[in-house]
Structure formats: C-alpha cells, structure tokens
MDAnalysis code that builds the backbone (N, CA, C; Angstrom):
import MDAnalysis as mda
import numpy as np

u = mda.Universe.empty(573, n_residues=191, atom_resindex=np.repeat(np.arange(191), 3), trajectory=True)
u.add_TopologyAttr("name", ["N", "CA", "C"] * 191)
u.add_TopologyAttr("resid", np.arange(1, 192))
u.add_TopologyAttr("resname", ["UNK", "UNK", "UNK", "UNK", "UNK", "UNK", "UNK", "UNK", "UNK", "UNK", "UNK", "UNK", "UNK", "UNK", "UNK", "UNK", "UNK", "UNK", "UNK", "UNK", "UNK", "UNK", "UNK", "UNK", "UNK", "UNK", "UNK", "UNK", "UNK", "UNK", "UNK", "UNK", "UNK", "UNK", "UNK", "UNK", "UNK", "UNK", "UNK", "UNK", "UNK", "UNK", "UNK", "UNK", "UNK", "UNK", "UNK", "UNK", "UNK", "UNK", "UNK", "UNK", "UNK", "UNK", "UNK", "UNK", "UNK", "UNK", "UNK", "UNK", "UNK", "UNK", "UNK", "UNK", "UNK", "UNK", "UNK", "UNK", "UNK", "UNK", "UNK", "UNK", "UNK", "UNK", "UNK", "UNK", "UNK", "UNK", "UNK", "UNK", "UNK", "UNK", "UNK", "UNK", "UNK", "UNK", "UNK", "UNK", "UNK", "UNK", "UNK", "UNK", "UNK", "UNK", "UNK", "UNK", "UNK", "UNK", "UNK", "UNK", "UNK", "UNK", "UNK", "UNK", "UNK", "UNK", "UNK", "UNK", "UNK", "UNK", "UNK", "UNK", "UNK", "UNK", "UNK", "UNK", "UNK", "UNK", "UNK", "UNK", "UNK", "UNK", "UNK", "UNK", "UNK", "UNK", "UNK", "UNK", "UNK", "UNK", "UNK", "UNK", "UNK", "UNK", "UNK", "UNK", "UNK", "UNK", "UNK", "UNK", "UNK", "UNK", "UNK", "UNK", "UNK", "UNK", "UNK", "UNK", "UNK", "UNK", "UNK", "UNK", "UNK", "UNK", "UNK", "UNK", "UNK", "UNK", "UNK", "UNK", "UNK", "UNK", "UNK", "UNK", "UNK", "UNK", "UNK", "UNK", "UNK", "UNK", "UNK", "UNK", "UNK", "UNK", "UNK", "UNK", "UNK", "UNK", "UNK", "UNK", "UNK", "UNK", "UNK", "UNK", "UNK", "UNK", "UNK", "UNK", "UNK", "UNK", "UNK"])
u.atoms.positions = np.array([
    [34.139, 8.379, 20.404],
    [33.713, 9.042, 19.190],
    [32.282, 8.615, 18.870],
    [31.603, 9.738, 18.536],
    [29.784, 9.115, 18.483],
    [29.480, 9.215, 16.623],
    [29.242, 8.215, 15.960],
    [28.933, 8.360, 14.870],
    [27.697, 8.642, 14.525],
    [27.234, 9.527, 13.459],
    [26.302, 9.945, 13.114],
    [25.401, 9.084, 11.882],
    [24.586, 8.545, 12.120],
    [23.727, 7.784, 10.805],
    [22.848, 8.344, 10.033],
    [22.722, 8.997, 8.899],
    [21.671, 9.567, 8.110],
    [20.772, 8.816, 7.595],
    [19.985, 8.824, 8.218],
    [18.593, 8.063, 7.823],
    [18.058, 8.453, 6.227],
    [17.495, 7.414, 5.610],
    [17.088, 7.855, 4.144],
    [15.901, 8.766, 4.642],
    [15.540, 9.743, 3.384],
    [14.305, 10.713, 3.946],
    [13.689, 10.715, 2.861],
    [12.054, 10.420, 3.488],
    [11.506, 10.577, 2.165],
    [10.187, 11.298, 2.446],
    [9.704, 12.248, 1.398],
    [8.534, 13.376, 1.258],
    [7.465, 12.657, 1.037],
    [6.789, 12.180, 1.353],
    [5.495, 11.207, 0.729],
    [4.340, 12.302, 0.673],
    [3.408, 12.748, -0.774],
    [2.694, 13.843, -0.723],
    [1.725, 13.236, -1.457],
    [0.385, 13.070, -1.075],
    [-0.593, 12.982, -1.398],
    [-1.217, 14.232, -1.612],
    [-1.956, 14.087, -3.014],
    [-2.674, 14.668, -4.025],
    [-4.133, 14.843, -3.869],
    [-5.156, 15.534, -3.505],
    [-6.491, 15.595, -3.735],
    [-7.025, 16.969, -3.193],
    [-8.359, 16.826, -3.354],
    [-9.128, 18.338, -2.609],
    [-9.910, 18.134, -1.332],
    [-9.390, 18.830, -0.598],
    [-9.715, 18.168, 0.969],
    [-11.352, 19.026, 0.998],
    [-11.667, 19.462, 0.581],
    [-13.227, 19.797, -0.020],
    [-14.300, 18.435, -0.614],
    [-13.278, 17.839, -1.073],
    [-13.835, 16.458, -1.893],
    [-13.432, 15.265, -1.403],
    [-13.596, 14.769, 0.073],
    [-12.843, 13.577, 0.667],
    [-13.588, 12.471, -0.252],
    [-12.761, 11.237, -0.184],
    [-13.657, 10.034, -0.499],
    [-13.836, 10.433, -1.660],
    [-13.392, 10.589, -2.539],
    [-13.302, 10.740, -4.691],
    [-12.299, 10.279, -4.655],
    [-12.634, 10.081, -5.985],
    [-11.299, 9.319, -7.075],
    [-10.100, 10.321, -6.937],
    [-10.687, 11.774, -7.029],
    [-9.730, 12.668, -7.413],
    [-8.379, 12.440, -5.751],
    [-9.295, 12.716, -4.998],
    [-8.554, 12.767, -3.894],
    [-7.571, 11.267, -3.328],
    [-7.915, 10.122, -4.052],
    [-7.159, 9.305, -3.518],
    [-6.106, 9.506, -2.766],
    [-4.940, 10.455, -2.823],
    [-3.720, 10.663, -2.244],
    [-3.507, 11.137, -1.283],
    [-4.946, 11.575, -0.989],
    [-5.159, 12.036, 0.722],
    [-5.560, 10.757, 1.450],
    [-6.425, 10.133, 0.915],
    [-6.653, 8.454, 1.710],
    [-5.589, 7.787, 1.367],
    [-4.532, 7.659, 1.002],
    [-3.964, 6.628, 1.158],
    [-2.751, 7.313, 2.269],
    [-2.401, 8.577, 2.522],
    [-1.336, 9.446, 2.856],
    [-1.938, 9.015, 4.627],
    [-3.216, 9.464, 4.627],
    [-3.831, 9.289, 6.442],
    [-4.091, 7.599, 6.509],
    [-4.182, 6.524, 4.940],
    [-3.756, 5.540, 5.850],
    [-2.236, 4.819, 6.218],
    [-1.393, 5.702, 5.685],
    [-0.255, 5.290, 6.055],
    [0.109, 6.098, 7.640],
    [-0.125, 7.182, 7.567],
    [-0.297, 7.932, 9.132],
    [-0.723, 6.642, 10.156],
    [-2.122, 6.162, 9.517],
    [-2.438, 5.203, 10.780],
    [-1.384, 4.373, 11.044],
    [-0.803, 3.788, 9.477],
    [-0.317, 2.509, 9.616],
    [0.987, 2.538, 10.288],
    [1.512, 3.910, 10.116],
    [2.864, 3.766, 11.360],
    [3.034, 4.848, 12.244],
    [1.273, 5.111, 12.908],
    [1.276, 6.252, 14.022],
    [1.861, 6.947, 13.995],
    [1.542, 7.974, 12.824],
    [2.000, 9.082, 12.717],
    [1.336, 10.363, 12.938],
    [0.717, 11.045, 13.664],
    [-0.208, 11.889, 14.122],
    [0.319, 13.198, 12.583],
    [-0.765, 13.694, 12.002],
    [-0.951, 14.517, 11.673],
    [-1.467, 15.877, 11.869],
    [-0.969, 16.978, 11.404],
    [-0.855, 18.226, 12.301],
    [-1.365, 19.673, 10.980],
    [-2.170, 20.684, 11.191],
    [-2.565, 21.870, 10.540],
    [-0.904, 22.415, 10.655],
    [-0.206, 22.721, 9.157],
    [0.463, 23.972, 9.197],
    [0.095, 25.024, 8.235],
    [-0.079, 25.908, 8.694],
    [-0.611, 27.011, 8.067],
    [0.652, 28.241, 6.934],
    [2.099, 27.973, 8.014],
    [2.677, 27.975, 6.581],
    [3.195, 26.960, 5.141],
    [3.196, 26.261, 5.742],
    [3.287, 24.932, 4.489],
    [1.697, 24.457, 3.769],
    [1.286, 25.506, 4.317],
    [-0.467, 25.393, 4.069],
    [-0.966, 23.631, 3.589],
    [-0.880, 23.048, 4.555],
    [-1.151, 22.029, 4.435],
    [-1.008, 20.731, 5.552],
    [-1.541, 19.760, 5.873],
    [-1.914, 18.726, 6.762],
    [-0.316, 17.899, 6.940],
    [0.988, 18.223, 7.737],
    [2.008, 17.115, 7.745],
    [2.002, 16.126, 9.125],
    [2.748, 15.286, 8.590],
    [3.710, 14.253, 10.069],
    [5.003, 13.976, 9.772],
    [5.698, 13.335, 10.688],
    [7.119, 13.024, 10.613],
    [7.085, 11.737, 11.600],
    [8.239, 11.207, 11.126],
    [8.345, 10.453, 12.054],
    [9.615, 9.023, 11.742],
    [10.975, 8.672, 12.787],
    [10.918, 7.348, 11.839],
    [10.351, 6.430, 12.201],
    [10.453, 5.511, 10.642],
    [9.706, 4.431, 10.560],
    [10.302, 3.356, 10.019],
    [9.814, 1.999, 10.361],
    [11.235, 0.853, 9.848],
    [10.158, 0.779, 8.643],
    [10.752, 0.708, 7.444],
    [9.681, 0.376, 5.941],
    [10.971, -0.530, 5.395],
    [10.488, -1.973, 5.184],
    [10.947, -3.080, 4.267],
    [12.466, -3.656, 5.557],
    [13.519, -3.538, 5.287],
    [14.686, -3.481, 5.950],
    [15.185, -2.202, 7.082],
    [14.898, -1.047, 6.464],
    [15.508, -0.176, 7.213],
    [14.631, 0.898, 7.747],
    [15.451, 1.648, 8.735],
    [14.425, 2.801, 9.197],
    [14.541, 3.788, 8.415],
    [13.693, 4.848, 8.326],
    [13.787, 6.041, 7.596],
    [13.248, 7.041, 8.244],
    [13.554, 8.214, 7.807],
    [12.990, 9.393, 8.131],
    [11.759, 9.674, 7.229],
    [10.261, 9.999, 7.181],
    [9.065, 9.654, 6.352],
    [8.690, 11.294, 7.014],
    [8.507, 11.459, 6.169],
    [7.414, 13.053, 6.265],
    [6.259, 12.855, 5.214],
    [5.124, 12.991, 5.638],
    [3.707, 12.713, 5.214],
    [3.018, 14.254, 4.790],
    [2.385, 14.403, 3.676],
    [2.188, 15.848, 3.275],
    [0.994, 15.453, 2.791],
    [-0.247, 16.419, 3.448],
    [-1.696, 16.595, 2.278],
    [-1.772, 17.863, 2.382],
    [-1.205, 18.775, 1.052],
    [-1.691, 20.224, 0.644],
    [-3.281, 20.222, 0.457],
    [-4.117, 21.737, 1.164],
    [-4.561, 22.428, 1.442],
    [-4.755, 22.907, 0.643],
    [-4.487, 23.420, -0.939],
    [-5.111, 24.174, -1.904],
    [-5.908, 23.161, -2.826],
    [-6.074, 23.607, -3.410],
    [-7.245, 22.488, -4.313],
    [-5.962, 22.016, -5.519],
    [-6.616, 21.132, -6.039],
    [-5.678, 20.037, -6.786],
    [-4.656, 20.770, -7.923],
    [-5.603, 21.525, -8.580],
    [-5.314, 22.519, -9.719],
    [-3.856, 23.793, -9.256],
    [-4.180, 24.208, -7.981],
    [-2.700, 24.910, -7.993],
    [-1.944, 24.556, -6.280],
    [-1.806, 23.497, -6.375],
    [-1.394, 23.246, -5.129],
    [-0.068, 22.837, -5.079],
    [0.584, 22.742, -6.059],
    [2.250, 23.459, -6.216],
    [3.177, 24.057, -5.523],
    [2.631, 25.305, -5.066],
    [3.487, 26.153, -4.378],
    [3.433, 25.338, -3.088],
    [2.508, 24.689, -2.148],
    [2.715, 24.135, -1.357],
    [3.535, 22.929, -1.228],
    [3.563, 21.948, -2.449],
    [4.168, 20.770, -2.458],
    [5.825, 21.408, -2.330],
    [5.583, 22.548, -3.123],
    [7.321, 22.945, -3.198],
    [7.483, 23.536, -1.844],
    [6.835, 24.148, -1.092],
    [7.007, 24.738, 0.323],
    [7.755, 23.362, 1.375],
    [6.782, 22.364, 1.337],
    [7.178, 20.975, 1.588],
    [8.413, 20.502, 1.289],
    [8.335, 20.328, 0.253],
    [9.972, 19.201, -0.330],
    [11.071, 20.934, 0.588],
    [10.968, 21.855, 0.148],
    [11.974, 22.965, 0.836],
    [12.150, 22.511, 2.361],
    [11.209, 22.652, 2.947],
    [10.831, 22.212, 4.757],
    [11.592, 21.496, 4.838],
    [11.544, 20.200, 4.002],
    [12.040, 18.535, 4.625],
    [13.016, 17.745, 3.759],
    [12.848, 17.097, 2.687],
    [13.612, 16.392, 2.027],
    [14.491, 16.895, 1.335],
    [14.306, 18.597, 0.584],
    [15.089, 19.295, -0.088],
    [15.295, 18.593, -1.477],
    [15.087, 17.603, -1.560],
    [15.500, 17.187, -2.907],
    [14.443, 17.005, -3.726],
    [14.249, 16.897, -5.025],
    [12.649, 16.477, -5.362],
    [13.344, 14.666, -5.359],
    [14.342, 14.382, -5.875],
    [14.380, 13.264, -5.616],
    [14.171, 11.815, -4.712],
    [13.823, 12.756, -3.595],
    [13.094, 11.871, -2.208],
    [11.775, 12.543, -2.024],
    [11.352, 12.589, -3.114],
    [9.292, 12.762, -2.718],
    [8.507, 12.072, -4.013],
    [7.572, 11.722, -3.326],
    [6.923, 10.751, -4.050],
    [5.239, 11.585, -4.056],
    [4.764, 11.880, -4.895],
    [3.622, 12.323, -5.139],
    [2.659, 11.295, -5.390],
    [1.764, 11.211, -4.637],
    [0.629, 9.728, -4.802],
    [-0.394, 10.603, -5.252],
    [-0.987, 10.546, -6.382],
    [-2.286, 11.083, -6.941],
    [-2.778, 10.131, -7.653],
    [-4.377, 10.543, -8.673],
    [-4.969, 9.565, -9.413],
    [-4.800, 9.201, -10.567],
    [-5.155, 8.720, -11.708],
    [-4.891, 8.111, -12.620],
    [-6.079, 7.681, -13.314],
    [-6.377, 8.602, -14.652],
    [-7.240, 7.751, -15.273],
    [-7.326, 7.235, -16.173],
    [-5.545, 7.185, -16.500],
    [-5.266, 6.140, -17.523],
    [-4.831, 4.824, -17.012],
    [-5.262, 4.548, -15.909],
    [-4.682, 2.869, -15.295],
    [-6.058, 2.592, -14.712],
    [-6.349, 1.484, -14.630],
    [-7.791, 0.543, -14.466],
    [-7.433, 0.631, -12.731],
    [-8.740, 0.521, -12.232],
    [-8.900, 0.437, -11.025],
    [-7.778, -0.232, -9.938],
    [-7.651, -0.047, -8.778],
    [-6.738, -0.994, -7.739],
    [-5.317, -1.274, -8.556],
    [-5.095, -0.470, -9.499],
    [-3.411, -0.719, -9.612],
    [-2.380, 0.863, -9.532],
    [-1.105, 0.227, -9.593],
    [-0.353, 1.057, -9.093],
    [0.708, 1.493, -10.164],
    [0.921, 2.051, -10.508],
    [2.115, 2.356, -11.719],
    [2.995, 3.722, -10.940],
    [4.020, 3.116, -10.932],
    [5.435, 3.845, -9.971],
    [6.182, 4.820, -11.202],
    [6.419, 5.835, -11.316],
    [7.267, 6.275, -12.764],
    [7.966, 7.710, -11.935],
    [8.906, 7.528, -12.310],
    [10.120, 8.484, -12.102],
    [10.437, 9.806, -13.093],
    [10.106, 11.421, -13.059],
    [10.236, 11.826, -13.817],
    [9.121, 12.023, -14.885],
    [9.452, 12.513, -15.690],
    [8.333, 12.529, -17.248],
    [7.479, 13.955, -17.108],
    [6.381, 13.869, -18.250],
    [5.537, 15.156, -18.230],
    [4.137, 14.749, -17.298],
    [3.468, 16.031, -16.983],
    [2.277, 15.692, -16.109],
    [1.466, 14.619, -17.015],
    [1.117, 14.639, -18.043],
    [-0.033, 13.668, -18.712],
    [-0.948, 14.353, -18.909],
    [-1.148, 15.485, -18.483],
    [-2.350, 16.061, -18.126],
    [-3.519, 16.585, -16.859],
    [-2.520, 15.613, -15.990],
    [-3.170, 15.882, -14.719],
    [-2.369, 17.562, -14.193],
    [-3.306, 18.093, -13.792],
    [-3.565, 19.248, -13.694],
    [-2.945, 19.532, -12.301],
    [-3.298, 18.781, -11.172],
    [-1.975, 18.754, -10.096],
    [-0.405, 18.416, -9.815],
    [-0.460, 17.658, -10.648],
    [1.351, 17.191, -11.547],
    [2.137, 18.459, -11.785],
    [0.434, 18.587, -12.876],
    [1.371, 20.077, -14.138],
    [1.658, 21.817, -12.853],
    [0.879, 21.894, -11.808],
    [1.059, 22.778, -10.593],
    [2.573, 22.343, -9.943],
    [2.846, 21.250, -9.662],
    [4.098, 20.700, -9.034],
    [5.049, 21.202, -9.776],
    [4.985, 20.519, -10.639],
    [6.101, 20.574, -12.098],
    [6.791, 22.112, -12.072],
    [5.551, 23.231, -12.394],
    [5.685, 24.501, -12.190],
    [6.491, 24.895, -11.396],
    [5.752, 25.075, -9.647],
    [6.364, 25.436, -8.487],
    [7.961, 25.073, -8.118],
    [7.937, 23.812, -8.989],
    [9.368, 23.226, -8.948],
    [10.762, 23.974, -10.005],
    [9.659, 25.005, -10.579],
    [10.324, 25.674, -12.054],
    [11.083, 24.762, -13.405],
    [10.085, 23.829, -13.134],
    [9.909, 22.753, -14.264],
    [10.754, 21.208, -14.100],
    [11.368, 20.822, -13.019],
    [12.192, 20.090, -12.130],
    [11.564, 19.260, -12.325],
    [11.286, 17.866, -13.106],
    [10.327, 16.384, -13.188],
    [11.170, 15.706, -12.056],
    [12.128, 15.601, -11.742],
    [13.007, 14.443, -11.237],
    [12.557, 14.466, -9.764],
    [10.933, 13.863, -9.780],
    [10.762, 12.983, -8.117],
    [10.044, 11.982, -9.167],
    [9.525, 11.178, -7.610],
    [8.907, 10.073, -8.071],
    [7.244, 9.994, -8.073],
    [6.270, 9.188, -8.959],
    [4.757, 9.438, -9.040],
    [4.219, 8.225, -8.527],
    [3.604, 8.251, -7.667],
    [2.675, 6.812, -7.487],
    [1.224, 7.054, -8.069],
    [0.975, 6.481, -9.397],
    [0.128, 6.631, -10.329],
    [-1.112, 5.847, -10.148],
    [-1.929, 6.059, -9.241],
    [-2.708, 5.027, -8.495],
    [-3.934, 5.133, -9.137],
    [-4.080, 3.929, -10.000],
    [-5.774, 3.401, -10.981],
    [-6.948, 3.530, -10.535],
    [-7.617, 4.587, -11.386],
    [-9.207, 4.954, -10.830],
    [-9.929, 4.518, -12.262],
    [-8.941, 3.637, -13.270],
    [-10.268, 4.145, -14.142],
    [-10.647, 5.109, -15.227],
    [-11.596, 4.934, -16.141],
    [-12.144, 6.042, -16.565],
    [-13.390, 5.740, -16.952],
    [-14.848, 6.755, -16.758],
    [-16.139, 5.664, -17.570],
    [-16.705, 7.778, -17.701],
    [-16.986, 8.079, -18.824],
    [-17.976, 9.367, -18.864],
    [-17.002, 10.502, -19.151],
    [-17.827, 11.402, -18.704],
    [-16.704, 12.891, -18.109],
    [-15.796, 13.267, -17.250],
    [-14.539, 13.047, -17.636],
    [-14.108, 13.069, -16.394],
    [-13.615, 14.008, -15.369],
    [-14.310, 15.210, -15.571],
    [-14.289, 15.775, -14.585],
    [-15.173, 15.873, -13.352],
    [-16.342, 15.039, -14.048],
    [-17.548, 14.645, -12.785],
    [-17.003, 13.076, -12.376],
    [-16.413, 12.123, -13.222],
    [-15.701, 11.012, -13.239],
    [-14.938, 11.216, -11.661],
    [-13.838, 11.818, -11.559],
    [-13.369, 11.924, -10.450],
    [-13.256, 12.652, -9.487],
    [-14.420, 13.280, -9.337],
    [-15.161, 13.828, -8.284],
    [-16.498, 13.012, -7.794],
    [-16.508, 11.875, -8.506],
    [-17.341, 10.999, -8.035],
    [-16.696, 9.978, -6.894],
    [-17.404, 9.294, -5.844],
    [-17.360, 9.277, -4.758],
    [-16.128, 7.706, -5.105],
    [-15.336, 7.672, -4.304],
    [-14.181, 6.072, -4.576],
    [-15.541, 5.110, -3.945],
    [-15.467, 4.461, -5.108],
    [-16.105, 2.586, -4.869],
    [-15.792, 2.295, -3.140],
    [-16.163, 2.037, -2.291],
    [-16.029, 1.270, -0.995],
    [-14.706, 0.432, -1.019],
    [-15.170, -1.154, -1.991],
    [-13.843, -1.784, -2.309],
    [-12.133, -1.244, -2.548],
    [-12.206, 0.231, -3.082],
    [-11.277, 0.403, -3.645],
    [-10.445, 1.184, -2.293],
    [-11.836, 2.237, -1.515],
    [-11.271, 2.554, -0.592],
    [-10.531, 1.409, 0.714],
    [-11.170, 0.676, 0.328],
    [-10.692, -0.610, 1.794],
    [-9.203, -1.060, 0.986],
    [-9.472, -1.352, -0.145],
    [-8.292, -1.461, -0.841],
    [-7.180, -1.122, -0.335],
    [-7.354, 0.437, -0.790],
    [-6.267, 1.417, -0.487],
    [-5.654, 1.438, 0.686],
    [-7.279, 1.613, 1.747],
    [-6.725, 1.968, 3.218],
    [-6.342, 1.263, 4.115],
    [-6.428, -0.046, 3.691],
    [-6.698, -1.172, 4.855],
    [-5.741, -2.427, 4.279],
    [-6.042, -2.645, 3.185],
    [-5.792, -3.968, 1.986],
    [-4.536, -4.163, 1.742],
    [-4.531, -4.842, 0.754],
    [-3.400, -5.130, -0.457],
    [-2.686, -3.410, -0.564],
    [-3.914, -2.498, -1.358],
    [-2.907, -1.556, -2.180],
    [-2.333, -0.906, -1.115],
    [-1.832, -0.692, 0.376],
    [-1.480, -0.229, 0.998],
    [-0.440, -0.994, 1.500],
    [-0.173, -2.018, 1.199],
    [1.215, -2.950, 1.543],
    [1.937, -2.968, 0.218],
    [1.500, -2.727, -0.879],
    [1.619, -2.657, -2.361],
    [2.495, -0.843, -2.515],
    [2.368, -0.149, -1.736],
    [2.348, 1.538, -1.644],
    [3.631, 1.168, -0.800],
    [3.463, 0.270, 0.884],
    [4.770, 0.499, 1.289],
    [5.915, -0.343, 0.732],
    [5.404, -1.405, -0.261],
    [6.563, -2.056, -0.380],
    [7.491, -1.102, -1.497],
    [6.361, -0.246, -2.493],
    [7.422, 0.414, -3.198],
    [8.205, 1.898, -2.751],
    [7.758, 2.519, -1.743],
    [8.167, 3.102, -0.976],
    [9.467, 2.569, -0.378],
    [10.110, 1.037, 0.049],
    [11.098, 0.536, 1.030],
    [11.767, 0.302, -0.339],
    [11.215, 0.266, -1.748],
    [12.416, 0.188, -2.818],
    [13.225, 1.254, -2.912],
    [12.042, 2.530, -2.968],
    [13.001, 3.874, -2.989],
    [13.674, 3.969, -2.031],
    [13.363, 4.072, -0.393],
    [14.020, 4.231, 0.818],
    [15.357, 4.291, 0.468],
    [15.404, 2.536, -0.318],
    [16.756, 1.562, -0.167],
    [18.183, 2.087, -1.263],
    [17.641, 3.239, -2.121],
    [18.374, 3.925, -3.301],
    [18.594, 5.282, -2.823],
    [19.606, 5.524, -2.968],
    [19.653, 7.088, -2.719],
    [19.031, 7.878, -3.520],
    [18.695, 9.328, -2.907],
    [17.770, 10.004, -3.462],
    [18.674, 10.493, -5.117],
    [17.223, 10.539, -6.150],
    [17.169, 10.096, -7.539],
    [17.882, 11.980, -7.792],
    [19.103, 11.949, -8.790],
    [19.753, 13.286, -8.894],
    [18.464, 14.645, -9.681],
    [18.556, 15.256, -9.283],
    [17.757, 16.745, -9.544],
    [18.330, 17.109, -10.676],
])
C-alpha cells in the first residue's frame, strides 16, 4: 500500500511594479527573487497568470513544503486579478498566500506579519482584496520602508542599498523565512 503525504502549500506573492525595480514600492519583488535564489527556484514568464512564477519543494524551518513564488506583471494599483489568477492556479485557498508588499507605516528593516484586516490604504492590498470579491483571510508580510515627504514620490524612490542587502542577502530574509516555516507548520488559515 503506497501512502500519500500532502505537503503544506504555500502562495508566496510579492507586491511591486516591475517598471520600478529597486523602490520602496517594489520591495516584494526583491525579496520574492531573493528567496528564488535562496532555494533555487528558477523563475519563469506566464503570460496567462500574467506574471513572473516558480515552484518547487523546499525544506523551510522543520518540514518540506510545496512553495509557489508569484511577481504579478500589472502595476501595483490593479494587480488583483492576477494575484487571484495565482492563488486559483496553486494554493486555492487565500489562506496559504502570503502577500509581501511595503509599508509606510512601519520604520525601516522591520517586518509586521498580520492575518486578515482592511488594506490600510495601500492601493495593491485594496486590488487583491477586490479580485478576491472582498475575501481578507490570507496572510500580509508588512515589510518597513518608512515614511519622510510625499509619498507617492517617497516610494518610488530608489530602496537604501543597506535595506536592499538587508532584505536580499541579510537578516530580513532569514526573518521572512522563519515566519513563513510558522505558517507552513499551521494549516491553511479558514476562508
């Protein structure tokens, strides 16, 4: 008799405008291609999920998982329909996807994890939220840029060096998988 093991699955979707690499706004695309590096995950053009994926498993904290890596292709403002094209493709649940975007209500190099709630205002949230037909129940990795001016030139201004090494290389990228191997370790959060 051959038993079957269901691997936990999780949507990991980074947030930004692939027009605008290297900004604040886009953080969720640098941290999404440095987790690609970090567990060789080759990333691939799909043109119907209109957007940059990988797959692959991966051992994160204790166990292996099934990890699908997502950077939508529309600009930040309505890139929704794709995130929902995504979670449909792969995890099916919103409860196993984690949306990594920016934050400019948290100070630089930190991380605030929150489950659920309203966009805040961020304008790529409030696109998700939508496409999802108003569905909050995934998870946000709320990653600190800050705020100093206008901020709509604010985070379209270029990420600090530090923050990018941070992210891509550093601390906040062992900081990203360790809370990632918390969710892994819970079954996916009810819809």
């Amino acid at each position: 008799m051959t038993v079957t093991v269901k691997l936990p699955q999780l949507l990991v979707v980074g947030l930004g405008n692939l027009p605008y690499p290297n900004t604040r706004h886009s953080i969720g695309h640098l941290i999404v291609d440095a987790l690609a590096q970090r567990f060789r995950i080759p990333m691939i053009t799909n043109a119907t999920l209109r957007g940059i994926i990988g797959h692959s498993i991966v051992s994160l904290g204790d166990s292996a998982i099934n990890l699908t890596l997502f950077k939508p292709k529309p600009l930040m403002n309505i890139t929704g329909p794709a995130v929902a094209a995504a979670l449909r493709h792969t995890a099916k649940v919103p409860g196993a996807m984690i949306l990594i975007h920016d934050s400019l209500g948290h100070k630089p190099k930190s991380l605030s994890v929150k489950f659920g709630g309203s966009a805040n205002g961020h304008n790529g949230i409030r696109s998700v939220i939508s496409a999802l037909g108003g569905d909050i129940n995934f998870y946000r990795f709320r990653i600190g840029i800050g705020r100093d001016g206008d901020a709509a030139t604010y985070v379209l201004s270029k990420l600090p060096a530090e923050e990018s090494v941070y992210w891509g290389l550093g601390d906040g990228l062992d900081l990203v998988c360790k809370e990632l191997a918390k969710i892994a370790s819970k079954p996916p959060a009810a819809s």
